[in-house]
mmCIF file of the N, C-alpha and C atoms, coordinates in Angstrom:
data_MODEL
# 
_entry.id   MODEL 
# 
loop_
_atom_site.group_PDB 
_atom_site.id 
_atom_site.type_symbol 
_atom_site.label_atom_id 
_atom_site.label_alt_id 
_atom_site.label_comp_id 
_atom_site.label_asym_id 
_atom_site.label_entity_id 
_atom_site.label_seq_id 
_atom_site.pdbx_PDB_ins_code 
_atom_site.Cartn_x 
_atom_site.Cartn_y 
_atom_site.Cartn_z 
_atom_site.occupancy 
_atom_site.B_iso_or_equiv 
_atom_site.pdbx_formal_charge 
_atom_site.auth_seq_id 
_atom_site.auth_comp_id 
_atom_site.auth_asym_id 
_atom_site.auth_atom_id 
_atom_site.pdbx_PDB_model_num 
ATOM 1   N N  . UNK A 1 1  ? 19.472  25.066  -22.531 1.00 0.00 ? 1  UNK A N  1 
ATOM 2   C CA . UNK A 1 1  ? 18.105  25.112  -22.981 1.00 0.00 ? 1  UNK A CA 1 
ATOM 3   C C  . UNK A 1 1  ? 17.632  23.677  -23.242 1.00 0.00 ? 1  UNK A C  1 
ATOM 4   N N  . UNK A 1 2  ? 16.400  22.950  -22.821 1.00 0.00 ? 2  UNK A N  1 
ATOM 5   C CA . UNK A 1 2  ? 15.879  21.985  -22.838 1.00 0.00 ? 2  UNK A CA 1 
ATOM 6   C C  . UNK A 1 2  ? 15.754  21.729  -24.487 1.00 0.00 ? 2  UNK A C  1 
ATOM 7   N N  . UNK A 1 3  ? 16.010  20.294  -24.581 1.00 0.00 ? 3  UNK A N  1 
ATOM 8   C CA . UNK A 1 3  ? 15.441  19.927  -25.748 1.00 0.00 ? 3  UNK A CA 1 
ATOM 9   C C  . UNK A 1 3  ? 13.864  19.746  -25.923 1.00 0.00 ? 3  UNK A C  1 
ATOM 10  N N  . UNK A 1 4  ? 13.033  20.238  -27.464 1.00 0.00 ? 4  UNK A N  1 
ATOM 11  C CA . UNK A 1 4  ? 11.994  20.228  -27.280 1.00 0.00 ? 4  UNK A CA 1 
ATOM 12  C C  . UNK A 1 4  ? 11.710  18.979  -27.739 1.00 0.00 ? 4  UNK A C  1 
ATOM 13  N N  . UNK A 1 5  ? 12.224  17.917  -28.166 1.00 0.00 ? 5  UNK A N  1 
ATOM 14  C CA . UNK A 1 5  ? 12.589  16.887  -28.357 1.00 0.00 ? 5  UNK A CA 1 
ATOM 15  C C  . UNK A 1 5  ? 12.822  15.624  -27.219 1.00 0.00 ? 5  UNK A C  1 
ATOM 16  N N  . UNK A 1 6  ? 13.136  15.938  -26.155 1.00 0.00 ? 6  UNK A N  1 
ATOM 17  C CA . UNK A 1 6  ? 12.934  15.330  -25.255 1.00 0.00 ? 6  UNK A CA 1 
ATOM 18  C C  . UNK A 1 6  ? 11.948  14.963  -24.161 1.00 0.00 ? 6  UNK A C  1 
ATOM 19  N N  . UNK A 1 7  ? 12.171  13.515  -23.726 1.00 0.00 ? 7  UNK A N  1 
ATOM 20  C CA . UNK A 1 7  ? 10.828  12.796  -23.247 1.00 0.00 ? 7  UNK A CA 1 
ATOM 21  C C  . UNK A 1 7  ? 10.355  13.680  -21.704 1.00 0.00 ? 7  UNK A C  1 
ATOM 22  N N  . UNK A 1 8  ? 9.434   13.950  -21.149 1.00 0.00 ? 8  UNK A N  1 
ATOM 23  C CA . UNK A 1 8  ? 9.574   13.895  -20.234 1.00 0.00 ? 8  UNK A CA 1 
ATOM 24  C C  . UNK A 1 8  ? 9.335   12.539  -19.234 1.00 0.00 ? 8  UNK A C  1 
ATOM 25  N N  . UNK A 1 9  ? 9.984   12.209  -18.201 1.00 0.00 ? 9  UNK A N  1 
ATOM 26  C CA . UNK A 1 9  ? 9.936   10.967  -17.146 1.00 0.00 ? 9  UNK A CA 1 
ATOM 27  C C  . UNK A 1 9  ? 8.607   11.140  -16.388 1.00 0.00 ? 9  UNK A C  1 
ATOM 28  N N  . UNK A 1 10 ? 7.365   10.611  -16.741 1.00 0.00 ? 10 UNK A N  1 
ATOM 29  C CA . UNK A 1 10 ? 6.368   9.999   -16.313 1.00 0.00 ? 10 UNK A CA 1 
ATOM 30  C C  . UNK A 1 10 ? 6.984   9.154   -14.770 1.00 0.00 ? 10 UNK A C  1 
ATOM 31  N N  . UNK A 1 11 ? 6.325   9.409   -13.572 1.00 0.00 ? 11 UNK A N  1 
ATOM 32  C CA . UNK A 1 11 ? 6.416   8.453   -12.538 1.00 0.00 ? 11 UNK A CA 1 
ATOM 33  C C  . UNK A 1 11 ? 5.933   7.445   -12.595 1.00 0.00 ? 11 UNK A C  1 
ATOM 34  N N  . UNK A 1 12 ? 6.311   5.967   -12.182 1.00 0.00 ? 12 UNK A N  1 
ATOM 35  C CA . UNK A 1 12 ? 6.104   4.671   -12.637 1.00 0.00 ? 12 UNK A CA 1 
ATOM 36  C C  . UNK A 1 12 ? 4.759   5.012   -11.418 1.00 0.00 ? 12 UNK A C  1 
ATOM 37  N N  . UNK A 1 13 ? 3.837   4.267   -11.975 1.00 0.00 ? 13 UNK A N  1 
ATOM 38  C CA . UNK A 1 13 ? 2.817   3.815   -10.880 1.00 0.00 ? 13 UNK A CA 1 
ATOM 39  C C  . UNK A 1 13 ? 2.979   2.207   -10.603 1.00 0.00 ? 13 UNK A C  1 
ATOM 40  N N  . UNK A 1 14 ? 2.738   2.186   -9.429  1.00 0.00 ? 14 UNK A N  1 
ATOM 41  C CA . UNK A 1 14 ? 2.600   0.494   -8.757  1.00 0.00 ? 14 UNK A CA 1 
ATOM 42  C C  . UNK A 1 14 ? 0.983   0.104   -8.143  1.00 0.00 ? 14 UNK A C  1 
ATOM 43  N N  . UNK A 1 15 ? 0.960   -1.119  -8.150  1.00 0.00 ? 15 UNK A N  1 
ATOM 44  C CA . UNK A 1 15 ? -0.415  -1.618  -6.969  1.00 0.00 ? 15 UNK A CA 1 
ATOM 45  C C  . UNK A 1 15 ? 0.021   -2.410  -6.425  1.00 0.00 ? 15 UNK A C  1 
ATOM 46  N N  . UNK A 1 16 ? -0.492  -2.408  -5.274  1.00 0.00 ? 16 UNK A N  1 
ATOM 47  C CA . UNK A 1 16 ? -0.737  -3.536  -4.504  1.00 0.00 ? 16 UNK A CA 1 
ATOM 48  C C  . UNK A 1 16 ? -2.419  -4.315  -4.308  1.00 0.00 ? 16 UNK A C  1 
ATOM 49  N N  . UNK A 1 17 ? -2.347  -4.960  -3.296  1.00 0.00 ? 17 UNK A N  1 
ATOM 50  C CA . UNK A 1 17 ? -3.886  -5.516  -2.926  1.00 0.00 ? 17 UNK A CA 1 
ATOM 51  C C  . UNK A 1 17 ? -4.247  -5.460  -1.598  1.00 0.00 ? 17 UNK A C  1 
ATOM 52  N N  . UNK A 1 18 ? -5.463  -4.775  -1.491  1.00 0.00 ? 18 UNK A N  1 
ATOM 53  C CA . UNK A 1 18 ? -5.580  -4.832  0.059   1.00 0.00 ? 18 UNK A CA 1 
ATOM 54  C C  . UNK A 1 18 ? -7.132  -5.858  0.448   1.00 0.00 ? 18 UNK A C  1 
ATOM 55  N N  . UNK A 1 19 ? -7.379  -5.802  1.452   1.00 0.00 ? 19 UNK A N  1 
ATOM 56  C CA . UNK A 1 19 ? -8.568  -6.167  1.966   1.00 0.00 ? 19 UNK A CA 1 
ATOM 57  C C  . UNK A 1 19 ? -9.175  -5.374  2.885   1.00 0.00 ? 19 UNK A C  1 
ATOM 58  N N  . UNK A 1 20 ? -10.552 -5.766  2.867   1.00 0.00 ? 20 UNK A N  1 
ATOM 59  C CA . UNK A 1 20 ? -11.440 -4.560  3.645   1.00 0.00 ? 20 UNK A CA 1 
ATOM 60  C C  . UNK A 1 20 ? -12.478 -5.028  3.549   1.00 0.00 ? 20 UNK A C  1 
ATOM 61  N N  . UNK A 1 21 ? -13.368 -4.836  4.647   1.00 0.00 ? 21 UNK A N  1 
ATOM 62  C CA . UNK A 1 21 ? -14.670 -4.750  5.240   1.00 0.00 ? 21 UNK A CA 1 
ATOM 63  C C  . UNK A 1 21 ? -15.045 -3.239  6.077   1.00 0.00 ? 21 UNK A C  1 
ATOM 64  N N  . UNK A 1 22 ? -16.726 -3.665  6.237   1.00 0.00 ? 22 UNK A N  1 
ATOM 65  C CA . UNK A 1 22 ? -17.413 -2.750  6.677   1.00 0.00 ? 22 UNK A CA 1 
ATOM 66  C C  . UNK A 1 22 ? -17.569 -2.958  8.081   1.00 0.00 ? 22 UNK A C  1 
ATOM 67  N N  . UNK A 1 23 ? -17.307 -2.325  9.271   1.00 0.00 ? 23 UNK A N  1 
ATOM 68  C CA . UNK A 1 23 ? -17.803 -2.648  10.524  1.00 0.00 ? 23 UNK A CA 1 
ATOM 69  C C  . UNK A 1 23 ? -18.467 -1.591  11.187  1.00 0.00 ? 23 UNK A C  1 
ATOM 70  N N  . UNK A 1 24 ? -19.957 -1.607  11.045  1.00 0.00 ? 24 UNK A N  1 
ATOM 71  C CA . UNK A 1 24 ? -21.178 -0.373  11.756  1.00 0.00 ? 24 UNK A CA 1 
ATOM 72  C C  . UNK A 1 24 ? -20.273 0.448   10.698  1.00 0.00 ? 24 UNK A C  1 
ATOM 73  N N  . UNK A 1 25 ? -20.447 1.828   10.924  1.00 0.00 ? 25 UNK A N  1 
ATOM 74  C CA . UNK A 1 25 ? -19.780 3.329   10.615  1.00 0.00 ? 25 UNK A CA 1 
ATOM 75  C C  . UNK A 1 25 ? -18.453 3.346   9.735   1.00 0.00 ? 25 UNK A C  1 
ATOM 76  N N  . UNK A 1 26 ? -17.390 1.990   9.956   1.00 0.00 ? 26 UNK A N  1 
ATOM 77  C CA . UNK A 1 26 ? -15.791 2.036   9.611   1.00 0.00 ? 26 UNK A CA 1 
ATOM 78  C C  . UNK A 1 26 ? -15.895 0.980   8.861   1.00 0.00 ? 26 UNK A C  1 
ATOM 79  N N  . UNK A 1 27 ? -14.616 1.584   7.591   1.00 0.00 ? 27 UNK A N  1 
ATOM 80  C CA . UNK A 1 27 ? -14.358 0.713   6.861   1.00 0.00 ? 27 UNK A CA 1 
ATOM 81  C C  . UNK A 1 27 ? -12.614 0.315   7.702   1.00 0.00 ? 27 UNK A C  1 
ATOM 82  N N  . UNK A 1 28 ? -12.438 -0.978  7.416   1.00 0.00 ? 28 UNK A N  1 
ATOM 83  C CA . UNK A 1 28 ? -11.087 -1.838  8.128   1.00 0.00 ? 28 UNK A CA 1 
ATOM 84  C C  . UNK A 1 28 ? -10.756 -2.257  7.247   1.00 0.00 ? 28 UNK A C  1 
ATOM 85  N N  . UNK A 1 29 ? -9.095  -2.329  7.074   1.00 0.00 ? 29 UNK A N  1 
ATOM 86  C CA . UNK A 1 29 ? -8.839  -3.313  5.959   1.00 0.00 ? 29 UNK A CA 1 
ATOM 87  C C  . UNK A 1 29 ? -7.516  -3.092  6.186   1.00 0.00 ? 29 UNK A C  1 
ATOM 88  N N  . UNK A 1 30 ? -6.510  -3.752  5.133   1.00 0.00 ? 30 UNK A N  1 
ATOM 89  C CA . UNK A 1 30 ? -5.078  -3.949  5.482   1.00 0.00 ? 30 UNK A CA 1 
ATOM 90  C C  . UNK A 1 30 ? -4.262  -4.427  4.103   1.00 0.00 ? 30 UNK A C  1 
ATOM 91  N N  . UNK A 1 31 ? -3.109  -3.883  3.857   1.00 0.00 ? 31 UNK A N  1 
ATOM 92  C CA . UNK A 1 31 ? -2.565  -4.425  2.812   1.00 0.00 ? 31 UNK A CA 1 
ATOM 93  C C  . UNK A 1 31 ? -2.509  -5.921  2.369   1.00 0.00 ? 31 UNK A C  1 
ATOM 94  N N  . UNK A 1 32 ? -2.389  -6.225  2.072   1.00 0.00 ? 32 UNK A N  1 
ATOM 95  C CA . UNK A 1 32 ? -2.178  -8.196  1.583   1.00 0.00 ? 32 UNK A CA 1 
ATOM 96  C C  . UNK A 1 32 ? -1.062  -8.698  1.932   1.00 0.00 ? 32 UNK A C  1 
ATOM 97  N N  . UNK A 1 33 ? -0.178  -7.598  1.487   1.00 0.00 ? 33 UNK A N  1 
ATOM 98  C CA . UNK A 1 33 ? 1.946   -8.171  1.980   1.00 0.00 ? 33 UNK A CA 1 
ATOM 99  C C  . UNK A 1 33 ? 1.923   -7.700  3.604   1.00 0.00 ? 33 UNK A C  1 
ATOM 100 N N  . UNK A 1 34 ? 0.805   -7.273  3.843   1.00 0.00 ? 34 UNK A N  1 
ATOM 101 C CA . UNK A 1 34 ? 1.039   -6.461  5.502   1.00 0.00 ? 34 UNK A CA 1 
ATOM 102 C C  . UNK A 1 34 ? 0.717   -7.050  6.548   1.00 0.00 ? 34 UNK A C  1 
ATOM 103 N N  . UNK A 1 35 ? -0.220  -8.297  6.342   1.00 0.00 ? 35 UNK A N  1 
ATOM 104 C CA . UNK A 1 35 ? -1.601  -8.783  7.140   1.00 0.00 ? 35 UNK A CA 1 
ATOM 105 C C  . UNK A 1 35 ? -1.654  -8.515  8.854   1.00 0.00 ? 35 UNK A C  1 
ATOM 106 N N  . UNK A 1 36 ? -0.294  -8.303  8.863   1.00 0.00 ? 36 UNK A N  1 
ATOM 107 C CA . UNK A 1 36 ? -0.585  -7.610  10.266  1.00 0.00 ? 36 UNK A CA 1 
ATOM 108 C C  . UNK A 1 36 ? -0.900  -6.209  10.826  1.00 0.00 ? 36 UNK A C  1 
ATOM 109 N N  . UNK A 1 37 ? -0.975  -5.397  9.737   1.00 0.00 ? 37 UNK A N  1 
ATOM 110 C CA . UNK A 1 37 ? -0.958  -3.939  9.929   1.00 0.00 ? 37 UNK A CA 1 
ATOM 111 C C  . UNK A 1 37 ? -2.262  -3.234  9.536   1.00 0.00 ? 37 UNK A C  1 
ATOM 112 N N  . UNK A 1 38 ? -3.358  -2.911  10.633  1.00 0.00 ? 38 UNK A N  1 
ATOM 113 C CA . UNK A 1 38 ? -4.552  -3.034  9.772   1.00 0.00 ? 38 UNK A CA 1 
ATOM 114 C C  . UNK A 1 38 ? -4.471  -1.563  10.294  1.00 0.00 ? 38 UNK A C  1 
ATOM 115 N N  . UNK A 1 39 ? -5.445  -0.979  9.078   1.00 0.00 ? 39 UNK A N  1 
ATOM 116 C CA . UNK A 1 39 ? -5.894  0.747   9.846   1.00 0.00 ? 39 UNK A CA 1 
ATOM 117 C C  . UNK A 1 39 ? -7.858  0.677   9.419   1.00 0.00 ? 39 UNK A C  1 
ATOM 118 N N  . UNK A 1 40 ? -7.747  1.917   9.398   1.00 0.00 ? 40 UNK A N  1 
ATOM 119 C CA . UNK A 1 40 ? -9.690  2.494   9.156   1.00 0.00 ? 40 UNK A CA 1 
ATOM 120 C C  . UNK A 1 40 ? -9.781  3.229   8.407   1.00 0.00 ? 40 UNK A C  1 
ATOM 121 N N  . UNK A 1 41 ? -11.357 3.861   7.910   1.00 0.00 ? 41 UNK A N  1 
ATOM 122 C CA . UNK A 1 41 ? -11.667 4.687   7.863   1.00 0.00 ? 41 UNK A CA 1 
ATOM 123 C C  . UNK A 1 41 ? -13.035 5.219   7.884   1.00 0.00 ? 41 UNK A C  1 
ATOM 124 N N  . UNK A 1 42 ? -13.234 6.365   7.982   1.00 0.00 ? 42 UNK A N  1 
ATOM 125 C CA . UNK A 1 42 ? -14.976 6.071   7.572   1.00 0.00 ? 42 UNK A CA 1 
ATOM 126 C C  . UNK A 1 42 ? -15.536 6.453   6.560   1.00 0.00 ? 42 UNK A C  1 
ATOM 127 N N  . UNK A 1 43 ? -15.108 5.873   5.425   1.00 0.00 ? 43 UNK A N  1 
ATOM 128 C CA . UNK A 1 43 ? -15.355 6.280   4.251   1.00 0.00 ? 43 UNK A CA 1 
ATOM 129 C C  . UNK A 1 43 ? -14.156 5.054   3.308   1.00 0.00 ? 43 UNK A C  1 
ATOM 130 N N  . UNK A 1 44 ? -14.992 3.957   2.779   1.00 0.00 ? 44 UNK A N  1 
ATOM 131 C CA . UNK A 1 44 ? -13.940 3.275   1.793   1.00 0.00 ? 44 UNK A CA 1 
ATOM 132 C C  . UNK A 1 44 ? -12.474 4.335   0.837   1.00 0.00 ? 44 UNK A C  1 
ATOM 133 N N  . UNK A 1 45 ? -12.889 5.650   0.929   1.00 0.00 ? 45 UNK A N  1 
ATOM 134 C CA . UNK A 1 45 ? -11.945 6.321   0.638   1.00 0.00 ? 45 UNK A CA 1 
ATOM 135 C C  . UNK A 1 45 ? -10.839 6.800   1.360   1.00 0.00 ? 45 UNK A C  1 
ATOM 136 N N  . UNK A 1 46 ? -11.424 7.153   2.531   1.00 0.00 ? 46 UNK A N  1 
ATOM 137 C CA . UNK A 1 46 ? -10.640 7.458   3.572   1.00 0.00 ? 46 UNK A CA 1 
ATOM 138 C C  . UNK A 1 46 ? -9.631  5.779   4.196   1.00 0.00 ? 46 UNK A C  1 
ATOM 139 N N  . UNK A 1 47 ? -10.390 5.065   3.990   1.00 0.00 ? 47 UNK A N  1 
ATOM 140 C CA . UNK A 1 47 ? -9.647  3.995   3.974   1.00 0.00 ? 47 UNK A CA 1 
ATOM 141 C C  . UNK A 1 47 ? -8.374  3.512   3.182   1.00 0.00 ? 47 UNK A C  1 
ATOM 142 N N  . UNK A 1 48 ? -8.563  3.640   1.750   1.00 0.00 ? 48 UNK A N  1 
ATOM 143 C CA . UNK A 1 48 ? -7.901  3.744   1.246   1.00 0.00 ? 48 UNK A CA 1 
ATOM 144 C C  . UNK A 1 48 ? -6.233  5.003   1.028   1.00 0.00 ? 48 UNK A C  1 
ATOM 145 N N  . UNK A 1 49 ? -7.067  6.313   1.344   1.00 0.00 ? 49 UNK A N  1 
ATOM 146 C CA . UNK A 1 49 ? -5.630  7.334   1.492   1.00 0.00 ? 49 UNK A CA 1 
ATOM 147 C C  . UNK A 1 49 ? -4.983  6.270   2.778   1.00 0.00 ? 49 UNK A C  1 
ATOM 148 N N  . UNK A 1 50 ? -5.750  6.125   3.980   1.00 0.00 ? 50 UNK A N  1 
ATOM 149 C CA . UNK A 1 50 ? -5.187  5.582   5.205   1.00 0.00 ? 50 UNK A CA 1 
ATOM 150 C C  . UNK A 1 50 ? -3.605  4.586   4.472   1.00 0.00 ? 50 UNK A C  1 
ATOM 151 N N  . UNK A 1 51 ? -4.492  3.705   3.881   1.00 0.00 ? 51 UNK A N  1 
ATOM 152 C CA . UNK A 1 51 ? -3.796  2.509   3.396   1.00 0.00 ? 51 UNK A CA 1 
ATOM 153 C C  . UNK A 1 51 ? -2.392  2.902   2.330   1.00 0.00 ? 51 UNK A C  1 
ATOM 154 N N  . UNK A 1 52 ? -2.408  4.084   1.383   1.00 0.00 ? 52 UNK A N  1 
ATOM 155 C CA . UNK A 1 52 ? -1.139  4.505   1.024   1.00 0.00 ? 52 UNK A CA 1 
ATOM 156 C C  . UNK A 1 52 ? -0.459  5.283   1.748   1.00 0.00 ? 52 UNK A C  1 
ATOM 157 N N  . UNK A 1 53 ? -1.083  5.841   2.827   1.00 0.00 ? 53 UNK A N  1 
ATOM 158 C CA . UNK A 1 53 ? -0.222  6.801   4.034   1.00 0.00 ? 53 UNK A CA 1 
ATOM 159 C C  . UNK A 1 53 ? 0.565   5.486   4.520   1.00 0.00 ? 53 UNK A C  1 
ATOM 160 N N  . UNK A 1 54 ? 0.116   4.472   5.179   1.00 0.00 ? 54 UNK A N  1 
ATOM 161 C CA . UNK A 1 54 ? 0.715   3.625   6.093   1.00 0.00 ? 54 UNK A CA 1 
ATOM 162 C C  . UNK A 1 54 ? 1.875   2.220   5.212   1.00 0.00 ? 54 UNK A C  1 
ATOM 163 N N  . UNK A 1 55 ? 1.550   2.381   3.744   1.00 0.00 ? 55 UNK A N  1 
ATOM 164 C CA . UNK A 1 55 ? 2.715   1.490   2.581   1.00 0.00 ? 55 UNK A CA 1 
ATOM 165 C C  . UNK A 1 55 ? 3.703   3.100   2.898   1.00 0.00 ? 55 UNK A C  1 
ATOM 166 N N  . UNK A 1 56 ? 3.242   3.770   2.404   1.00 0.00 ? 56 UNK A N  1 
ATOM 167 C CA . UNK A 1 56 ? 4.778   5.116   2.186   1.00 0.00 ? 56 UNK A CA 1 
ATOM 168 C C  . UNK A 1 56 ? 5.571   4.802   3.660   1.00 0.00 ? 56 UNK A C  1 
ATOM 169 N N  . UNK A 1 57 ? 5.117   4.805   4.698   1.00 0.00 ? 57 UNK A N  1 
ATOM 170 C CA . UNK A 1 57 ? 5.427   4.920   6.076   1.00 0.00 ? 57 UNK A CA 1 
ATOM 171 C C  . UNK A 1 57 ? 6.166   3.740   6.343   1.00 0.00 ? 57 UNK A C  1 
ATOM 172 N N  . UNK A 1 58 ? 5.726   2.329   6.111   1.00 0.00 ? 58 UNK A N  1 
ATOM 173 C CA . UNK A 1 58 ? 6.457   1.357   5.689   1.00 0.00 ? 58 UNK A CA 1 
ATOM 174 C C  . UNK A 1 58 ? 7.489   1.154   5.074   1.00 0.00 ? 58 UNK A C  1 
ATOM 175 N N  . UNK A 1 59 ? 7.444   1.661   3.871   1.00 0.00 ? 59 UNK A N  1 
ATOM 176 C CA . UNK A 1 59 ? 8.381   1.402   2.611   1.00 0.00 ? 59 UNK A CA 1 
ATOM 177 C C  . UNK A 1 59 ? 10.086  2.688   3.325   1.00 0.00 ? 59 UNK A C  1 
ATOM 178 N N  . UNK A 1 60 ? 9.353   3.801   3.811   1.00 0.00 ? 60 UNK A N  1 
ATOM 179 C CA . UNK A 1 60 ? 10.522  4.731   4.434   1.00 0.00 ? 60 UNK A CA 1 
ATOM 180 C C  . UNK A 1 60 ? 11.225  4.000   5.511   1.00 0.00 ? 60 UNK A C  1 
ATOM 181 N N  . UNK A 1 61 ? 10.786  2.978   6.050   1.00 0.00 ? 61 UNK A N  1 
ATOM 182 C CA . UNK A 1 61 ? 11.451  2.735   7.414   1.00 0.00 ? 61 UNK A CA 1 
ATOM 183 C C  . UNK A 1 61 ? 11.088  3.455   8.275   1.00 0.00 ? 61 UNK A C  1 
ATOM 184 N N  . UNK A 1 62 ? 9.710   4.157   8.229   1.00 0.00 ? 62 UNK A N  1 
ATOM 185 C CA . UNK A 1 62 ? 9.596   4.758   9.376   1.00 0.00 ? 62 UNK A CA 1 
ATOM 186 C C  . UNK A 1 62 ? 8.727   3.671   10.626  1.00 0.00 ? 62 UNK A C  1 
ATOM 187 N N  . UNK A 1 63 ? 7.898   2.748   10.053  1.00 0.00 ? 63 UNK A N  1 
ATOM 188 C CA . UNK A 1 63 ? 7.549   1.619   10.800  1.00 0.00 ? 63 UNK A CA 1 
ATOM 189 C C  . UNK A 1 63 ? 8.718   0.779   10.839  1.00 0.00 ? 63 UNK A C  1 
ATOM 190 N N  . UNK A 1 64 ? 9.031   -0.018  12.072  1.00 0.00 ? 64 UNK A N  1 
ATOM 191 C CA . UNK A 1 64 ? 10.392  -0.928  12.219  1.00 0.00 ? 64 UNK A CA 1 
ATOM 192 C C  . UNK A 1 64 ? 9.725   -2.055  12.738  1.00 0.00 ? 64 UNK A C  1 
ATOM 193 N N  . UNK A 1 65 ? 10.839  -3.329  12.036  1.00 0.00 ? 65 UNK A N  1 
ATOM 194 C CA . UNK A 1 65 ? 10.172  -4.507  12.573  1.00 0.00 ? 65 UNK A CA 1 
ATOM 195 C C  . UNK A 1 65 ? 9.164   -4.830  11.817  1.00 0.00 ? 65 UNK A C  1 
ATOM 196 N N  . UNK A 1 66 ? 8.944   -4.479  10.394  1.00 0.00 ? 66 UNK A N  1 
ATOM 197 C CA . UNK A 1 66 ? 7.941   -5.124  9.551   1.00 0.00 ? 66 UNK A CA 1 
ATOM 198 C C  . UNK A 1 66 ? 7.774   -6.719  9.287   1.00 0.00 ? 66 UNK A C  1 
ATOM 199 N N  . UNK A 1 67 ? 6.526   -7.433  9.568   1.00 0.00 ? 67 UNK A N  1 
ATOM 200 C CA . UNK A 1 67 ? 6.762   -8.918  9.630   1.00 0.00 ? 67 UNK A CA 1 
ATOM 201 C C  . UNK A 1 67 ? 5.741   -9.054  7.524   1.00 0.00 ? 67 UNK A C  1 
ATOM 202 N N  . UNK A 1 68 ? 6.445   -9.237  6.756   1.00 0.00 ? 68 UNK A N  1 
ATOM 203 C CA . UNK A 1 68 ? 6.013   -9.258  5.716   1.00 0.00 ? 68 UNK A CA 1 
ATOM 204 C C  . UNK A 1 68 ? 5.607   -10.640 4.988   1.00 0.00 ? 68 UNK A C  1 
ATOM 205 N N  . UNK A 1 69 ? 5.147   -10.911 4.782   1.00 0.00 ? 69 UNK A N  1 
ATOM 206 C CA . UNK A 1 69 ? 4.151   -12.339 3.437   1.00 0.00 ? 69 UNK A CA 1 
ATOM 207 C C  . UNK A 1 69 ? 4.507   -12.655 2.486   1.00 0.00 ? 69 UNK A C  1 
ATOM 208 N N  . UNK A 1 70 ? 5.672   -13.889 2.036   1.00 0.00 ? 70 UNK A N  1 
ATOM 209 C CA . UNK A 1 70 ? 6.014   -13.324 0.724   1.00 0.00 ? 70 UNK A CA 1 
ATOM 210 C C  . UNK A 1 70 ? 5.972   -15.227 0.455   1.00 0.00 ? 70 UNK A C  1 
ATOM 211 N N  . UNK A 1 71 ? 6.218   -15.687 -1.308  1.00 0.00 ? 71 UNK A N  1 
ATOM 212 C CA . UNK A 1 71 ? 5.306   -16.922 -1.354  1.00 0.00 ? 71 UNK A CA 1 
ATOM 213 C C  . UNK A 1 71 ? 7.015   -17.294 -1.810  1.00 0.00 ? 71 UNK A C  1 
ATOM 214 N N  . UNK A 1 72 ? 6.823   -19.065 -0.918  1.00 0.00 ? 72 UNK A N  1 
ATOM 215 C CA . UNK A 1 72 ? 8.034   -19.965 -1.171  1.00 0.00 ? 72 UNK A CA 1 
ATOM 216 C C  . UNK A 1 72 ? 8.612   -21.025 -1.924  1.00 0.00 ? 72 UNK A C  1 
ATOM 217 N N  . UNK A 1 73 ? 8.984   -20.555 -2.892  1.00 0.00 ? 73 UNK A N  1 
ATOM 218 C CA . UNK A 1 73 ? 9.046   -21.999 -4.335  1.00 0.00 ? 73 UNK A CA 1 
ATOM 219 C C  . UNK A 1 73 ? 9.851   -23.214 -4.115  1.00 0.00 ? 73 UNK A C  1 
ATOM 220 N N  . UNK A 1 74 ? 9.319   -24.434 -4.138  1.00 0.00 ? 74 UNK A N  1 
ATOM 221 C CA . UNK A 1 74 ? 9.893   -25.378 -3.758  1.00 0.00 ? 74 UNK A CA 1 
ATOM 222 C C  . UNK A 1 74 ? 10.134  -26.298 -4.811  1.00 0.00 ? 74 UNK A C  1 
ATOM 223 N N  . UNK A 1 75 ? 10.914  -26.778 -5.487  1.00 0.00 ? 75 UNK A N  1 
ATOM 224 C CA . UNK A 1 75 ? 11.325  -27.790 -6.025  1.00 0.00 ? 75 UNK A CA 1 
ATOM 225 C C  . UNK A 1 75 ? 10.451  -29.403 -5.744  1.00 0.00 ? 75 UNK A C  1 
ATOM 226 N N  . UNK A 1 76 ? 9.741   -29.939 -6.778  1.00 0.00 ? 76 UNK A N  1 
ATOM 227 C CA . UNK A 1 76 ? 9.483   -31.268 -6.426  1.00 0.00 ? 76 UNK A CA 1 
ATOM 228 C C  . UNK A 1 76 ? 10.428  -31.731 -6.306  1.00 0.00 ? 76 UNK A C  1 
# 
């Protein structure tokens, strides 16, 4: 029997950053760590589901060959 006392585990939420514009009818845009992977939609919303369909799809390995953006600390 469960404790009534116990927490339940909340799923961590994350963000990222994307970019996007309007072109005629479609919104375009693309993750920030992705810059090569752009999708659509027609609807800034639809853009956006687009844009966590295609990170999940990423993050599974189901896209291969990801070329990713990441920043390089250099020592003076």
């Amino acid at each position: 029997m469960p404790n009534s006392t116990s927490k339940v585990r909340e799923p961590k939420m994350k963000s990222t950053t994307f970019t996007y514009w309007q072109d005629g009818n479609y919104f375009l845009g693309y993750l920030n760590d992705y810059p090569d992977y752009h999708t659509q939609g027609k609807s800034k919303e639809e853009l956006v589901s687009n844009l966590k369909d295609m990170l999940k799809d990423m993050e599974s390995g189901e896209i291969p060959y990801i070329r990713k953006v990441e920043k390089l600390v250099l020592a003076d």
